[in-house]
Phi, psi and omega in degrees: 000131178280163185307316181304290198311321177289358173275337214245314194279340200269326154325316173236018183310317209261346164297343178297337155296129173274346157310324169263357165272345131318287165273358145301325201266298174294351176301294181304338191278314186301302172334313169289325158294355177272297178304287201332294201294333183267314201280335184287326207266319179266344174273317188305278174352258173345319170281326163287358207213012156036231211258004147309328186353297166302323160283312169311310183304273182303340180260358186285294133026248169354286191291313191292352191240322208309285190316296168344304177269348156264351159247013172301305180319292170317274218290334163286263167028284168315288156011268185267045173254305204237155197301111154285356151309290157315329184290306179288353191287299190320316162329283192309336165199060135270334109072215189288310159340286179266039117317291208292296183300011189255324155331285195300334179274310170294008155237334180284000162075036163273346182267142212229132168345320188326293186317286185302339170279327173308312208281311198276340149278312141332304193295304192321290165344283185316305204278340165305315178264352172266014135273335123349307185294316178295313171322312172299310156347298156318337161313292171322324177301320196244168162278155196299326202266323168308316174354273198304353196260351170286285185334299179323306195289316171318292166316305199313281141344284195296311181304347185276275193319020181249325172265319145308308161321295183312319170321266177337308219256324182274008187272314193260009148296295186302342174242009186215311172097208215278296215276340164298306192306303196288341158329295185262012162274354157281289208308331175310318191303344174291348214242348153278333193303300188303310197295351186273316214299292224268044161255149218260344210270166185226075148001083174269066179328141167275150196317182180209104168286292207290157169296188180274328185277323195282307180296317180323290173331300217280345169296320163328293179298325206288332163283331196271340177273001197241103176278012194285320189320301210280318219246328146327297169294331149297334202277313191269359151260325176346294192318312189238353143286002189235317198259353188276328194284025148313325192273302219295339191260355188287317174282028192239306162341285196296311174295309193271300200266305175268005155091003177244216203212198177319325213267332190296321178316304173312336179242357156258346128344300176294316191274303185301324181302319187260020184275292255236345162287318171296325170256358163295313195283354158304334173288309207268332163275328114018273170084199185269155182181164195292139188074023164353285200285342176287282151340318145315276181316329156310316176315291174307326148300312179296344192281311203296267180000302169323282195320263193344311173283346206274308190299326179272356185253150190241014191270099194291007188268311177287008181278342192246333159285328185288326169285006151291304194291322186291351197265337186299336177298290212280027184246287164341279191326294172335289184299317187286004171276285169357301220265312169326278183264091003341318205257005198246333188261128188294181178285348200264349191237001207296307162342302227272310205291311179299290180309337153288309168325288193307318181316304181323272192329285261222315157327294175322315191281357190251302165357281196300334202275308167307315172289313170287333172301315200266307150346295176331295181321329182253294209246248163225177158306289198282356196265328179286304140037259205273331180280326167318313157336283190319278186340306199278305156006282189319288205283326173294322192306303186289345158302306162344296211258316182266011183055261195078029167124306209288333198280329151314321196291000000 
C-alpha cells in the first residue's frame, strides 16, 4: 500500500461505515444550505435595522442559540428516553419549515426585524433537541477508535459548507437576491431529512422506570462527581463566548473597518471557512492519541491571540490570513473537546452528558454575541474583539497551568 493510500485510509476511517457516510453526505447539502442562509440572514439584519446594526447582528445571534441554553439539558434527557432518529428528523423540519417562511416574507418584502428574531428563535427550539439527539447518535455510526476521526470529518462537512455556502450565497444574492438563499437552504433540508430515513443502525432507548426529572438529577450528579467534565465544559463555553462574535462580526467587519460590501463579506467569510477545514483535517488524521487535552488547551490559546491580531489589524489581505489561522484554531479547539467528552461518557448517559457539554458550547455563542454586540454598540467591533482575544488566551494559559483534570486527558 503507498504512502497516499495510508494517508487516504487515516484520513478517511470513519467514511468505511456506510451509515456515517449517509449522513455525512445529507449533512453536508444541508450545511451548505445552512451557510447559504447566515450569510444572506446577516446581510438581511444589517440592511434593516440601519445604525442599529451592531446590536440586531447580536441579538439576532442571541435569540437563534438562547433556546438552546435552556432546553437543551431536556433535549439530552429526551435522548436517551426516545429514538434519536425520530427526534433528529423532526429537529430538521422544523427547520425546513422556518427557511421557507423566511423566504416567503421576503418576497412577498413584508419582513420586519421581528420576523427575523421569530424565525431564529423557532429554528433555535428545533435545534435543542435535534442536537443532543445527533451528538448521541454519532457513536453509533462508528467504532469507539474511530469516534474523534468522526468528529473531526464531521466538522470537516459543516466547514467545506462554510466555504462553499458563502460562494453560493454570495453568487446567488447578487443575481436572485435573498429568498433564493432561504429557499435553498429549506430545500437543503430533503437531503438530511432522506440520510435519517434510510439509515440502518437503530436506536432502543432502554426500558425507563424513573421519571424524567429523577434522570435529569442523575445526569447532573453523574458531571458533577467528574470534575475532567466540569473543566471541558467551562472550557467549550469559553471557546464560543469569547470566540464566536469573531463570526458575528464579520459583516460589521467588512463595511465599517475595511471599507467593502457583500462580496468583502463573502471572502472573509471564505477564508475562516478553508482555515477550519485545515484544521478538521488535521484532527481527523490526529485521530485519538495520547495528550489530547494538553493540545487542545495550546490550540485554544493560539486561537484566542489570532482574534487579538485579527482585531489590530487593518491590511486585508493579513486580515484573510489571520481567519485562516482563527478559523483552523477554533475548529482544533473544538473537535478535541467534542472527541474528549463523547469518549469519556458512557452510551447509557450520553444524552443527559453530551446536552451539559451543548449548553455550555452552544450557550456561549448567543451570551457572547449579546454582549459583544452591545459593547460594540458602546464602543467598536474590533475594541471587543481584541479583549475577547486577551480573555480567551488568558483562560487557556491558567488551565495550562492548574490543570483540573484537563491537562492529564
Amino acid at each position: 500500500m503507498s504512502v497516499t493510500d495510508t494517508v487516504l485510509r487515516r484520513l478517511a476511517a470513519a467514511f468505511a461505515y456506510r451509515d456515517f457516510r449517509v449522513m455525512w453526505l445529507g449533512a453536508f447539502t444541508s450545511s451548505i444550505g445552512t451557510w447559504m442562509q447566515k450569510v444572506a440572514q446577516n446581510w438581511l439584519v444589517l440592511t434593516i435595522s440601519g445604525s442599529s446594526s451592531a446590536f440586531f447582528l447580536g441579538l439576532d445571534s442571541f435569540l437563534g442559540e438562547l433556546p438552546i441554553l435552556l432546553l437543551t439539558l431536556l433535549g439530552g434527557v429526551v435522548a436517551d428516553r426516545y429514538d434519536r432518529r425520530h427526534l433528529l428528523l423532526m429537529s430538521q423540519i422544523v427547520q425546513m419549515s422556518a427557511a421557507f417562511t423566511l423566504a416567503t416574507l421576503v418576497y412577498l418584502d413584508a419582513v420586519q426585524i421581528w420576523h427575523v428574531l421569530a424565525l431564529s428563535v423557532i429554528t433555535g427550539l428545533a435545534q435543542a433537541f435535534g442536537g443532543p439527539a445527533y451528538q448521541s447518535l454519532l457513536p453509533s455510526l462508528v467504532q469507539t477508535q474511530h469516534l474523534p476521526n468522526a468528529i473531526a470529518l464531521n466538522s470537516i462537512q459543516f466547514n467545506l459548507a462554510r466555504i462553499v455556502g458563502p460562494l453560493l450565497a454570495g453568487a446567488t444574492l447578487a443575481a436572485f437576491g435573498m429568498v433564493a438563499c432561504f429557499g435553498l437552504n429549506g430545500l437543503s433540508f430533503l437531503a438530511v431529512i432522506a440520510a435519517i430515513v434510510s439509515l440502518h443502525i437503530r436506536h432502543t432507548p432502554a426500558t425507563r422506570t424513573s421519571r424524567m426529572r429523577d434522570e435529569f438529577r442523575g445526569g447532573v450528579a453523574y458531571v458533577r462527581e467528574r470534575p475532567v467534565i466540569i473543566s471541558l465544559t467551562i472550557l467549550g463555553f469559553a471557546t464560543t463566548f469569547l470566540g464566536a462574535p469573531l463570526l458575528t462580526f464579520l459583516p460589521l467587519f467588512a463595511q465599517d473597518v475595511l471599507g467593502g460590501g457583500v462580496g468583502q463579506y463573502t471572502i472573509l467569510m471564505v477564508f475562516a471557512g478553508g482555515g477550519a477545514v485545515l484544521g478538521a483535517l488535521t484532527v481527523a488524521w490526529l485521530g485519538k492519541f495520547r495528550h489530547m487535552g494538553r493540545t487542545l488547551l495550546i490550540i485554544q490559546m493560539v486561537f484566542g491571540l489570532l482574534v487579538l491580531a485579527f482585531a489590530r489589524t487593518r491590511v486585508v489581505w493579513l486580515n484573510e490570513l489571520l481567519l485562516v489561522g482563527a478559523g483552523a484554531t477554533m475548529v482544533m479547539a473544538t473537535s478535541l473537546l467534542t472527541s474528549v467528552v463523547q469518549l469519556i461518557a458512557p452510551n447509557e448517559m450520553r444524552g443527559r452528558v453530551m446536552s451539559i457539554y451543548m449548553v455550555a458550547f452552544r450557550g456561549g455563542m448567543p451570551l457572547g454575541s449579546l454582549l459583544s454586540g452591545w459593547l460594540a454598540s458602546l464602543s467598536s467591533a474590533p475594541t471587543v474583539l481584541t479583549i475577547n482575544g486577551t480573555l480567551l488566551a488568558l483562560v487557556s494559559v491558567w488551565f495550562l497551568v492548574r490543570s483540573h483534570g484537563v491537562r492529564e486527558v
